[in-house]
C-alpha positions as CSV (number, residue, x, y, z in Angstrom):
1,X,-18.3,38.8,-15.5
2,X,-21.8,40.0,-15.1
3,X,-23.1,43.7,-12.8
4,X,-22.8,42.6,-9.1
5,X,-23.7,44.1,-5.9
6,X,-20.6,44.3,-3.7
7,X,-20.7,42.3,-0.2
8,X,-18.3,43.5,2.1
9,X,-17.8,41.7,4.7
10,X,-19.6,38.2,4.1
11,X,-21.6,37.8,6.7
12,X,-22.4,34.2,7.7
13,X,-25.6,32.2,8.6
14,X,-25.2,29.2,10.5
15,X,-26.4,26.7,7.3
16,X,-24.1,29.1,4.7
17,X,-22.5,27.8,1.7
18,X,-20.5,30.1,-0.9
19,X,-18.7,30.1,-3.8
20,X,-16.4,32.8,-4.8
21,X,-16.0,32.6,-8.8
22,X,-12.8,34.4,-9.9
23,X,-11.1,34.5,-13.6
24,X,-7.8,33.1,-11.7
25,X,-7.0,29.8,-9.5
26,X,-4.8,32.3,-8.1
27,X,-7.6,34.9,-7.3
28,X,-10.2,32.4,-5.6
29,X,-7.5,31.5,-3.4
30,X,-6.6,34.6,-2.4
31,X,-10.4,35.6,-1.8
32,X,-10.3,33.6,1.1
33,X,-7.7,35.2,2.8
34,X,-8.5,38.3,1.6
35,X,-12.2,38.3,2.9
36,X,-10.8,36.7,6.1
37,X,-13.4,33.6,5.7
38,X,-11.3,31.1,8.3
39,X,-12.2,33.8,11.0
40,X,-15.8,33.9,10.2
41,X,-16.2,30.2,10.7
42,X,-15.7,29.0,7.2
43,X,-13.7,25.8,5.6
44,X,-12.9,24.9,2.3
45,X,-15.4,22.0,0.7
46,X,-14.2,22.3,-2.6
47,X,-11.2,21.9,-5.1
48,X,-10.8,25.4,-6.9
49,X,-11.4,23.9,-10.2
50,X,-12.9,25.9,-13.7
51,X,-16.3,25.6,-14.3
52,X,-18.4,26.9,-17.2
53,X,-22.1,28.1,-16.1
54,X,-25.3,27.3,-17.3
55,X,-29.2,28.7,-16.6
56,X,-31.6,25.9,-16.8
57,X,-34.6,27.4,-19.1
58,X,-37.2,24.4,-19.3
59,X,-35.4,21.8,-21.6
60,X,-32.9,24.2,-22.6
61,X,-29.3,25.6,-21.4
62,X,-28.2,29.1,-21.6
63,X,-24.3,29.6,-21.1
64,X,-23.5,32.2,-18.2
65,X,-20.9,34.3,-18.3
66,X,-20.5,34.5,-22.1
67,X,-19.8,30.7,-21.7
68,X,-15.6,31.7,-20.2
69,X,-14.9,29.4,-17.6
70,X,-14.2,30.6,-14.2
71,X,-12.6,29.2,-11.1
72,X,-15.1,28.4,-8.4
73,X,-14.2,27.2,-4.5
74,X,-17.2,26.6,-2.2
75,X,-16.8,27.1,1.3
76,X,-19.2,26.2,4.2
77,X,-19.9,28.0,7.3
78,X,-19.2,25.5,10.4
79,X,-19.7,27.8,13.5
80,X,-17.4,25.3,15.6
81,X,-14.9,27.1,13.5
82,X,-15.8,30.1,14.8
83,X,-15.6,29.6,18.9
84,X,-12.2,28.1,18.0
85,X,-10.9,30.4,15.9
86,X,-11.8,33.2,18.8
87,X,-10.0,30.5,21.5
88,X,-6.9,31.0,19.6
């Protein structure tokens, strides 16, 4: 995959959407867990399916990633999620 900057711990925003990509199914699942995203007010909106990545440039595509497919989930931040979570 390409340089990234490390984020550690996600932070959310009230409107947040993310989407971990991962070179695993196994991996994106585990990210969830791992980054402890249920306690920070996010739920799963998405099937952790591969996807290959493009940049739009004008008419044209340019593959991302060296055109490998990666797993992607997306989660969204749902701050109801987060007073429960804390009732529990």
């Amino acid at each position: 995959m390409t340089k990234s900057t490390k984020v550690d711990p996600i932070m959310p925003d009230d409107d947040t959407k993310i989407t971990i990509l991962a070179p695993s199914f196994t991996e994106a699942a585990i990210m969830f867990h791992k980054q402890n995203l249920s306690a920070k007010g996010y739920r799963l909106t998405s099937r952790i399916e591969a996807h290959r990545f493009f940049a739009s440039e004008g008419s044209q595509l340019s593959e991302l990633f060296d055109g490998k497919a990666l797993y992607a989930v997306t989660f969204e931040h749902d701050s109801r999620l987060v007073a429960q979570t804390a009732s529990n």
